[in-house]
N, C-alpha and C positions, 0 to 999 in steps of 0.2 A: 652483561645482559643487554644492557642498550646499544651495542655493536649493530644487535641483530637490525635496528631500525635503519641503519643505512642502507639494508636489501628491498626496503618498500620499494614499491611501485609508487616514485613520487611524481608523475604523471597524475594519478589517481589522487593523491597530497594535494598536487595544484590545481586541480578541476575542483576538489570540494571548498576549498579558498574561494573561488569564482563564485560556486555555489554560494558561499558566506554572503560576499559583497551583494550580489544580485538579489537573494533574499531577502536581504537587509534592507535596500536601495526599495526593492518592490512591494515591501510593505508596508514601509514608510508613505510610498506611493497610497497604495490601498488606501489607506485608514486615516488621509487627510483630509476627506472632508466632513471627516467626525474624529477628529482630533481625543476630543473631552472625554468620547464615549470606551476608547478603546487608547487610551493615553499609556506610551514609549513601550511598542507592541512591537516595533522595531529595533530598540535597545534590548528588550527581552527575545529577540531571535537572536542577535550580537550574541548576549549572554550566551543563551543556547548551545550555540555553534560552538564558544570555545569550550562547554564542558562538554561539549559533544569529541571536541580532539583529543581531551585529555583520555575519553570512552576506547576512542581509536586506536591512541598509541597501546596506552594500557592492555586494551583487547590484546592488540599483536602479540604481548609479548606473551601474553595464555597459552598452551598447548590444548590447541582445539580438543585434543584425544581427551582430555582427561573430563572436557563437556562430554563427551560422548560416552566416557564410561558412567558418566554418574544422568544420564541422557533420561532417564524412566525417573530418577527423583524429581528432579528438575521440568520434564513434562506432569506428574501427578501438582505440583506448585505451582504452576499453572490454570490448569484446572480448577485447582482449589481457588487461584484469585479470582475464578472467571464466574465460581456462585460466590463467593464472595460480595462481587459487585453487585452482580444480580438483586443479593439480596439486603445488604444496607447502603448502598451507594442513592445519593440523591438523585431523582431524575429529573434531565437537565437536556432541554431542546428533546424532550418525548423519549429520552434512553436512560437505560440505567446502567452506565458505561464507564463513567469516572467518579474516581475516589479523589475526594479533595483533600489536599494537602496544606501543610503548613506555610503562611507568604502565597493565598491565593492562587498555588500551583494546583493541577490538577494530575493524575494520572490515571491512563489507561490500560489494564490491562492485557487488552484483547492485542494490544500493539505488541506488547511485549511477547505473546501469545505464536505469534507469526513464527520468530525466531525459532521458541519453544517446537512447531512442528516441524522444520527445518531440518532441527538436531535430531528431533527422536528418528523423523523420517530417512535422514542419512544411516543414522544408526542400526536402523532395520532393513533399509537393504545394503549395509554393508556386510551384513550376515550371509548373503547368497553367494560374494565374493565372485560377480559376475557373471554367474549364471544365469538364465533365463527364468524369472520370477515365475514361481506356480501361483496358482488364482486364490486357490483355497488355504493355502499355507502361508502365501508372502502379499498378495493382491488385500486380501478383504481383511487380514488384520491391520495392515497399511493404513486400508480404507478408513476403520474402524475405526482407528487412532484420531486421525482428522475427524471423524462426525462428530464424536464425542466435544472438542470443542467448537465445533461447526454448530451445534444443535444452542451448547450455553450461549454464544454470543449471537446467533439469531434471535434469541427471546429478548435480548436485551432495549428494544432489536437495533441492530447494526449489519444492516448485510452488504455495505462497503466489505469491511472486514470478512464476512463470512466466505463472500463469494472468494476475496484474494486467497486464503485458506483453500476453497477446491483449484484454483488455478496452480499453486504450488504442489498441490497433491497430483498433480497431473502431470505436470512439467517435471518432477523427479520419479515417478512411476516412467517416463519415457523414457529420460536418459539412465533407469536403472534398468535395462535391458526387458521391460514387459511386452510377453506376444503379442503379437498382432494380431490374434483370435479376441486378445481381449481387449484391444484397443476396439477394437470391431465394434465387440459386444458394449463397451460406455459408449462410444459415439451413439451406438440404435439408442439405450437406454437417455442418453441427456435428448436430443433430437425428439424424442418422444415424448419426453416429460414436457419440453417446453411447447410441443404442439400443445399437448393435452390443458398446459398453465394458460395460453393464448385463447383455447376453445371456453374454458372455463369460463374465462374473464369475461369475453365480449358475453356468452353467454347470459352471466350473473351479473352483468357489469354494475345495475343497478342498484343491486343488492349487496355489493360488495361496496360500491360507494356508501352507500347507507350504514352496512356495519363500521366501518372504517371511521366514518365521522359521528357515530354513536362512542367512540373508544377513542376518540382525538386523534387519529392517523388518517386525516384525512388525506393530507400531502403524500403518505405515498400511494393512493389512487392517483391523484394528479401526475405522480413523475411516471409511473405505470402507465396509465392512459394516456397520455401525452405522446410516449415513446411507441405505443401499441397502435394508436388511432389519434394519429398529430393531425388529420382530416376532421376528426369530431369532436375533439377537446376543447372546450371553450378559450376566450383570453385567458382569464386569470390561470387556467393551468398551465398553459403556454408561457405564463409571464416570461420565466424565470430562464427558459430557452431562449427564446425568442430576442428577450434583450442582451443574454449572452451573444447571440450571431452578430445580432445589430455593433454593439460595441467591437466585438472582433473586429467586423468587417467592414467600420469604419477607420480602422487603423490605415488599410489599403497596404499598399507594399513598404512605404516606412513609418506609419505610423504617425501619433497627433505629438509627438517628445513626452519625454519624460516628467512626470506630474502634472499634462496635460489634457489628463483624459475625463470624459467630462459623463459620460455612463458607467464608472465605476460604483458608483453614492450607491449605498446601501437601498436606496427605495426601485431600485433599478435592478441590481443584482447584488439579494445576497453572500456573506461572507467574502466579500472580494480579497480579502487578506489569508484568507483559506482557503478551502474548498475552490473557490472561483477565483483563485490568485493569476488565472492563465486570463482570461478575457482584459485584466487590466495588463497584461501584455502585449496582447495581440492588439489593443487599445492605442498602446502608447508606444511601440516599437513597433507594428506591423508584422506582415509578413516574414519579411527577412529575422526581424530581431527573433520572430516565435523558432522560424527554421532554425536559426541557429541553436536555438536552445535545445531545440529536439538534436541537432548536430553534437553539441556535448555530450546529453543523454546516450547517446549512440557509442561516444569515442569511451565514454565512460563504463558500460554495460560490455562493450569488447573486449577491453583492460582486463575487464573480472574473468570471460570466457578462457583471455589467453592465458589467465593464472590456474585455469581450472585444466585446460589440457594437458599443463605440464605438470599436475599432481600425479603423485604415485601414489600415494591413499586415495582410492576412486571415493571413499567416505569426503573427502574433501573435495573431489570435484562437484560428486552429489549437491554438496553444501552451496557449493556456488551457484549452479545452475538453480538449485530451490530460490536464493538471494536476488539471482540476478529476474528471473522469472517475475517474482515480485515487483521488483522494479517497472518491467515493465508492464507489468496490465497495468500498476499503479498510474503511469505515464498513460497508457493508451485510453484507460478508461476516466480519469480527471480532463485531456483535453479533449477525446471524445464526447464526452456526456455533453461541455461547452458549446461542441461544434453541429450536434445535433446527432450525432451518429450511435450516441449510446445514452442509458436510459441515465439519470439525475441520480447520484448516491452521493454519502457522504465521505468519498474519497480523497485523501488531499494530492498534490502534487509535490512528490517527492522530492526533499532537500529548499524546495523554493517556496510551499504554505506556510505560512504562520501554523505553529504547534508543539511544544517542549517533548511530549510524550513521541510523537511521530517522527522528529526529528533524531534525537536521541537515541531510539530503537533502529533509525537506519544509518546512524553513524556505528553504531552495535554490530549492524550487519556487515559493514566496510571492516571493522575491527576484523570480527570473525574472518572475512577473506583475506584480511593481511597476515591472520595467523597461521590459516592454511599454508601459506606463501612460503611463509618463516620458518616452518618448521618442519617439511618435507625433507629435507636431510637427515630428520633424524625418526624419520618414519619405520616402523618393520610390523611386519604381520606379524599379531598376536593369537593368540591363541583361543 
């Protein structure tokens, strides 16, 4: 059975290695100048990482098929953890999103959740068997599948997560051959919705500040307004932008060195070992060091593409392109939000944030495309 690992893409092997050292290295950075508060947050990424390979190998050697036949159990258990959380999980930074675990681990869900619509969604348009998806038959149960957990984890609320859930729903409704009548018809529909969400706002703006900080969400008026009307937002809404650019764009083209950077401290930008793990990059390696990273990101996310063209179960290119999709709004929208280009979520940045549950879940995802990889020789249409 372990033959089979000699066929990885160790390309992909040695890039998540790089990954390891850098995330390690960077948030060891992060969380120096609050050692006390957030103590060996970098040994526990280390940890991380390596039960994250043993995730990797192991996955490979799974026959994806047999996820996909049991694809509807495995999506309802999902679900279930996702009111689960909802409804006895502590709430923690305003969500109620993590189950705490034993040894002050925590897990999330909604992460694991990502995968879950992945598989159902490969699942169901493997069914059309390349055809051209009809609306009413393959389109809105598709749909349907995603809102349903799209609806639990926004209450939670977490609309990081929610929104990466309609971007995967998209990005495999494309490459599962949907018209272009109905491409049409979401583009009018989203276009419209977000005029309508914009007009609202500035509209109610007051009033939506108001309820929002009656019910302690006020911060997301702030990242909302901010992003909407960066002209009328006060400082304090701006904080959190504003001294992300600063930091960036003090790195200049190489940067102030390594554990050099002096706007990372939490009173400047929060969760810098998270969420905002890119600013103390672009802090302390610059320009160049940031481009390169996004250069990995790229050699990395191709790797997966090239594994996905040469499937002969289109169910498993499905999978990757869902995976690889991921990937990237995850990247676009973590160092956008940074650089001022998109709105402030709690996104992290994939492989390089401090986080066991996020981590973990996309070394899950690399499994799953090593097992597509592995096991297309022994692919045949079923029945």
């Amino acid at each position: 059975m372990f033959f089979k690992l000699k066929k990885l893409d160790w390309l992909m092997v040695c890039i998540l290695v790089l990954f390891m050292v850098f995330s390690t290295l960077m948030v060891r950075s992060a969380i120096a100048p609050y050692e006390n508060q957030f103590r060996a947050y970098d040994l526990k990424t280390l940890g991380f990482y390596l039960a994250g390979f043993v995730v990797v190998f192991g996955m490979a050697l799974v026959d994806y098929r047999t996820l996909l036949k049991y694809s509807w159990y495995i999506y309802g258990a999902g679900c279930f953890l996702l009111v689960l959380v909802f409804l006895f999980a502590p709430e923690i930074n305003g969500a109620r999103s993590w189950f705490k675990l034993p040894g002050g681990l925590q897990f999330q869900p909604a992460e694991l959740v990502k995968v879950i619509l992945i598989l159902t969604t490969a699942y169901l348009l493997g069914q059309r068997e390349r055809q051209l998806l009809r609306f009413r038959r393959d389109v809105i149960p598709i749909c349907a599948v995603t809102l349903v957990p799209f609806l639990l984890v926004l209450i939670q609320p977490d609309l990081g997560n929610a929104i990466i859930y309609l971007v995967v729903l998209i990005a495999m409704l494309w490459i599962g051959n949907v018209k272009y009548s109905h491409v049409l018809i979401g583009l009018t529909a989203v276009v419209a919705a977000l005029i309508a969400f914009v007009t609202l706002f500035n509209t109610y703006n007051a009033d939506i500040r108001d309820y929002l900080d009656q019910h302690n969400k006020l911060h997301w008026y702030q990242r909302i307004n901010t992003f909407i009307n960066p002209d009328q937002a006060s400082s304090d809404e701006k904080h959190q932008s504003s001294y992300a650019k600063v930091a960036i764009g003090s790195g200049g083209l190489l940067g102030d060195g390594y554990m050099q950077g002096e706007l990372k401290n939490k009173k400047f930008v929060p969760y810098p070992y998270s969420d905002s793990i890119f600013v103390v990059i672009g802090e302390e390696f610059g320009f160049l060091g940031s481009a390169f990273l996004l250069l990995v990101y790229f050699l990395f996310i191709y790797r997966m593409i090239l594994i996905a063209m040469h499937c002969i179960d289109k169910r498993g290119a499905y999978m990757i392109v869902g995976i690889a999709a991921m990937f990237l709004f995850q990247i676009f929208e973590n160092v956008g939000m940074m650089i001022g280009l998109m709105p402030i979520t709690g996104i992290t940045l994939p492989f390089i944030s401090y986080g066991g549950t996020s981590l973990l879940i996309n070394m899950l995802c690399i499994g799953l495309v090593f097992s597509i990889m592995l096991h297309q020789e022994k692919y045949k249409v079923e029945d």
